[in-house]
TORLUMLUM-298356 format. One line per 10 residues: for each residue x, y, z of C-alpha. Coordinates in steps of 0.25 Angstrom, whole numbers, padded with zeros to 4 digits. Example, Ala and Ser with C-alpha at 12.3 -4.5 7.8 and 13.67 -1.06 7.14 Angstrom:
BEGIN
0049/-0018/0031 | 0055/-0004/0029
***
This chain:
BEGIN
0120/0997/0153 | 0131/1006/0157 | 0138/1004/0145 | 0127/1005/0136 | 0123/1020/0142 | 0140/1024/0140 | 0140/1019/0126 | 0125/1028/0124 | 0131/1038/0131 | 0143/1038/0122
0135/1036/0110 | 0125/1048/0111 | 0136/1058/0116 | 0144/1054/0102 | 0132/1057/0094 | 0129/1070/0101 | 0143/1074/0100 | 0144/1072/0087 | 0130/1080/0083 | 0134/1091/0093
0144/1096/0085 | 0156/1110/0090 | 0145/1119/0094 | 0136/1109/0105 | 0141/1108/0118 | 0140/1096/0121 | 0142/1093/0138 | 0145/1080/0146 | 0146/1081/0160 | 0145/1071/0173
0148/1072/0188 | 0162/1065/0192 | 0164/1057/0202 | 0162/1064/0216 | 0175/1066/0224 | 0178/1066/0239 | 0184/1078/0245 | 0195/1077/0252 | 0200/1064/0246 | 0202/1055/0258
0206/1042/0261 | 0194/1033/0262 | 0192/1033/0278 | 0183/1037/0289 | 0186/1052/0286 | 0183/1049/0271 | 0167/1044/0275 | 0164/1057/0286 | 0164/1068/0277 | 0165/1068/0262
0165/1081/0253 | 0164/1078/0237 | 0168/1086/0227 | 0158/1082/0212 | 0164/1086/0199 | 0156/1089/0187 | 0161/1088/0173 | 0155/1095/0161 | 0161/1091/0147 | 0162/1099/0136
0163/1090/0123 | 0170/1096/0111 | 0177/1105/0120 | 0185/1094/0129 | 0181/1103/0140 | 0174/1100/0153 | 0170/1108/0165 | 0170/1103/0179 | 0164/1105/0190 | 0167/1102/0205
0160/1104/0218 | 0157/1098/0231 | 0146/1093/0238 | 0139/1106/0244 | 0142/1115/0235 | 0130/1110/0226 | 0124/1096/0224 | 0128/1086/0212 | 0115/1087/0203 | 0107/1090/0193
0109/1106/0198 | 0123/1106/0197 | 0126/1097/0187 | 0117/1106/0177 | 0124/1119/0183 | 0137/1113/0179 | 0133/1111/0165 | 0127/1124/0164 | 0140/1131/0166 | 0147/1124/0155
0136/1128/0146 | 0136/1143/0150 | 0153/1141/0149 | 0153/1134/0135 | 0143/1145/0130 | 0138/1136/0118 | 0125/1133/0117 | 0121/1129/0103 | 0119/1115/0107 | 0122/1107/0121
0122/1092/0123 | 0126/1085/0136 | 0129/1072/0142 | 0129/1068/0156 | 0137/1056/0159 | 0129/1054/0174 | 0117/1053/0166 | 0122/1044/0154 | 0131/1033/0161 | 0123/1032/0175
0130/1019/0181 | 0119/1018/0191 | 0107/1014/0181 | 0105/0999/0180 | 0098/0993/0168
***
């Protein structure tokens, strides 16, 4: 099943691509994996307190550029919220609004669903 949605995935984003032409933007973008903060070894000190850092990645295709962002639990929750205050930076910062297409790789490749 897996497999099935990358290829999919692949497969809709080439066809996009290819009917969105130089002036769309065309974004991608996905959480990273959550990182400890301070790395330490695995131990009893590792387990009692814990800060994560959460870095989000916006790609702008056509433009091999992306944006990332990095911040750590308290100073704002990983959601819906942030994820769409993210994007809307890029937006605002890449000023071209003609046409806007965007993939989210969370969405489209979720390990987690069986079928």
């Amino acid at each position: 099943m897996h497999k099935k949605k990358v290829d999919a995935h692949k497969n809709l984003k080439a066809d996009i691509m290819e009917r969105a032409g130089k002036t769309a933007l065309v974004l991608e973008f996905d959480y990273a994996q959550n990182l400890p903060l301070p790395k330490l070894p695995v131990n009893d000190q590792f387990y009692k307190r814990l800060l994560w850092l959460h870095v989000f990645n916006v790609h702008v295709h056509g433009q091999d550029k992306s944006y990332m962002f990095h911040f750590t639990e308290g100073m704002t929750k990983k959601g819906a919220n942030s994820m769409c205050s993210f994007v809307r930076n890029v937006i605002l910062t890449e000023k071209r609004t003609s046409k806007m297409f965007f993939f989210c790789l969370t969405v489209a490749l979720d390990k987690t669903e069986t079928g």
